[in-house]
matplotlib code that plots the C-alpha trace (Angstrom):
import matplotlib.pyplot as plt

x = [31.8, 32.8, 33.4, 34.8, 32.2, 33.4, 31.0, 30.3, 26.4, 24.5, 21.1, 18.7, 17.7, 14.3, 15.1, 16.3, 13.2, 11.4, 12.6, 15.8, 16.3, 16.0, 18.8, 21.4, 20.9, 21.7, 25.5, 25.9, 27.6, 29.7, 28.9, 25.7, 26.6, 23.2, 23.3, 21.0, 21.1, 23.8, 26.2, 27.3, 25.3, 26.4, 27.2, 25.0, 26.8, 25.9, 26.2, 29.2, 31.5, 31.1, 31.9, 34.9, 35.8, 35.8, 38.1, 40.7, 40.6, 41.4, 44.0, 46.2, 45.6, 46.9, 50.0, 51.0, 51.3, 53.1, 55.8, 56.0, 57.2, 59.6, 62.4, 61.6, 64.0, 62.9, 62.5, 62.6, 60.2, 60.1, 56.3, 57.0, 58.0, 54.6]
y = [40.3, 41.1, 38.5, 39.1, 38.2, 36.4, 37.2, 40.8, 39.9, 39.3, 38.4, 37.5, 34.2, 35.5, 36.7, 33.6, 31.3, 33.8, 33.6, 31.0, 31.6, 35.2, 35.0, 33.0, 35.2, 38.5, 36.9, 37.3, 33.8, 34.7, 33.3, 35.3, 35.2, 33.9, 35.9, 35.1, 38.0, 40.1, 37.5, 35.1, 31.5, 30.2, 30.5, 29.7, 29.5, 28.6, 24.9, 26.2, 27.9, 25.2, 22.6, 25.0, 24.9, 21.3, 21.0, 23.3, 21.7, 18.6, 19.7, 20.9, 17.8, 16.3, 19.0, 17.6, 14.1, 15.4, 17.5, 14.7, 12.2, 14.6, 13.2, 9.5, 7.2, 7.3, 4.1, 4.0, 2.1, 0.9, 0.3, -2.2, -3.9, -3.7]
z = [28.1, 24.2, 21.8, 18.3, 15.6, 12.5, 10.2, 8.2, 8.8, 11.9, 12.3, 15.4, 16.1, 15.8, 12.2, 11.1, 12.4, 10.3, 7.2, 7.1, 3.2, 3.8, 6.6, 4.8, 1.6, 3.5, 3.9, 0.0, 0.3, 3.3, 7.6, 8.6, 12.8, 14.6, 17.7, 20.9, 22.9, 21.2, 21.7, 18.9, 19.1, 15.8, 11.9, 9.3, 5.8, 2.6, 1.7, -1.3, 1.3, 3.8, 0.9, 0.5, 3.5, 4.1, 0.8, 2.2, 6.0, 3.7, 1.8, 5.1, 6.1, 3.1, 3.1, 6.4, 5.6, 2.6, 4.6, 7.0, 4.2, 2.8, 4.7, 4.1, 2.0, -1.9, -3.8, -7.7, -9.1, -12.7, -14.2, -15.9, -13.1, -11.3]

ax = plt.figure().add_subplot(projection="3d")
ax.plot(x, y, z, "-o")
ax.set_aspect("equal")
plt.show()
């Protein structure tokens, strides 16, 4: 069976019990794919891009409330009135 790998690096699971810091540096700050017998197990990133990816996943999130209020009834609101 062939999967699609999303990473540009691959590495063993073998390699990366052997030297973890060596592993996730080979990426260059991208996914390194963690195979277990030539097929994709997981993806090991770098705590940055993960961070980055968090933010993003949080800011569709925050789009779609957005777009979903776009069509609510506006109030006008004076400050001084708070």
């Amino acid at each position: 069976m062939t999967q699609i790998i999303h990473a540009r690096m691959t590495a063993s699971i073998t390699e990366l019990k052997k030297s973890p810091m060596d592993t996730i540096l080979s990426g260059q700050g991208e996914a390194v794919a963690i195979l277990n017998r030539n097929t994709p197990a997981f993806y090991c990133i770098p705590a940055e891009l993960y961070e980055n990816m968090l933010e993003q996943l949080d800011d569709i999130e925050l789009n779609k409330i957005a777009d979903s209020r776009l069509s609510q009834k506006r109030i006008q609101v004076d400050l001084n009135d708070l």
